[in-house]
N, C-alpha and C positions, 0 to 999 in steps of 0.2 A: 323335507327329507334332506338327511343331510350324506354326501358320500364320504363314506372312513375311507379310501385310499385302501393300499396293500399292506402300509406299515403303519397304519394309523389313522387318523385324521390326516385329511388332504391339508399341504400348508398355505398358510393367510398369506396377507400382503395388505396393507393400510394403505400403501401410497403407490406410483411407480417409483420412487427412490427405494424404497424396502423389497418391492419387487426385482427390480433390476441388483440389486444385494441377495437375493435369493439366487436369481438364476447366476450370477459371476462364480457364483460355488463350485459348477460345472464345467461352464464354458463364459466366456467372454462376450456380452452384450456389446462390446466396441469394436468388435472384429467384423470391419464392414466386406471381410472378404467372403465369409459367412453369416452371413444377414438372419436377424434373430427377432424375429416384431413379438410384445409384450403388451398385453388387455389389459384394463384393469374390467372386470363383471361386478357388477354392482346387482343383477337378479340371474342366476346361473342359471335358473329353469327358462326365463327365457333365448337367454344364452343359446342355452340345447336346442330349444325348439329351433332358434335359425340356423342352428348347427345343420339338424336335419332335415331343413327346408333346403339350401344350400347345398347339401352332400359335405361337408368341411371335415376334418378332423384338426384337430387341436390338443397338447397336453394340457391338461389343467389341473390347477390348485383349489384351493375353497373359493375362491373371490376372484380370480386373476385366470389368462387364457397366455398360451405360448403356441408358436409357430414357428416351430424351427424351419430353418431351407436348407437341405443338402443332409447327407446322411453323416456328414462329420457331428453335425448340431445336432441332430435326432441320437447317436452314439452319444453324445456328451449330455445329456439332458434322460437317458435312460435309465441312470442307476439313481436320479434325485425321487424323492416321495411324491412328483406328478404321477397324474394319471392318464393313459390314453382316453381320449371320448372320440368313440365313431360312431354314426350311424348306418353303417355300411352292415345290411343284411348277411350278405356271406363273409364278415369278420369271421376268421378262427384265431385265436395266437396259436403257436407250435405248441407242441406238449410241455408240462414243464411251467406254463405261463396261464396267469387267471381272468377272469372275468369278472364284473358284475356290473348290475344291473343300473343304470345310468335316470336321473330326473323324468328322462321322458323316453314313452313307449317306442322301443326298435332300437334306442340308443344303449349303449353298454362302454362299459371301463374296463384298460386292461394294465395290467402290467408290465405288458409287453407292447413296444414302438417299434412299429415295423418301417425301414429305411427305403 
């Protein structure tokens, strides 16, 4: 299974250099005043599954996981083509904001990052 994202296919990443090229689009990976850690997933279904053994959320890409800190990061990282993954049973986004269905059961993707 492959997740499309909101605006499409979720985006790739080959390397951390093409990653970290991606995310600078938004916000700045070098800005250690807001700390921005970057995955490369190389099997995303497993991915989820420790996602939701852990409770975690994460924005993600096709291949790659982001974790912004601090609501500046998560604001700057909101309008790119990631997608929320949570596993969190009572997720809602506000109205206005989508869903779907996520690799692994109870997991879902949003379009909306809540700060």
């Amino acid at each position: 299974m492959t997740e499309q994202g909101f605006g499409g296919e979720l985006p790739h990443a080959s390397d951390m250099a093409s990653l970290a090229r991606y995310i600078d689009l938004f916000t700045s990976c070098k800005d250690f005043t807001h700390p921005i850690a970057l995955l490369l997933v190389s099997d995303m279904g497993k991915f989820q599954t420790a996602t939701k053994k852990a409770d975690d959320r994460f924005a993600i890409g096709k291949d790659f996981a982001v974790v912004p800190v601090g609501s500046d990061q998560i604001k700057a990282i909101s309008p790119s083509e990631l997608a929320f993954l949570t596993c969190d049973p009572d997720f809602s986004p506000p109205s206005g904001y989508r869903t779907e269905k996520a690799r692994v059961d109870g997991c879902v993707l949003s379009d909306y990052f809540p700060s």
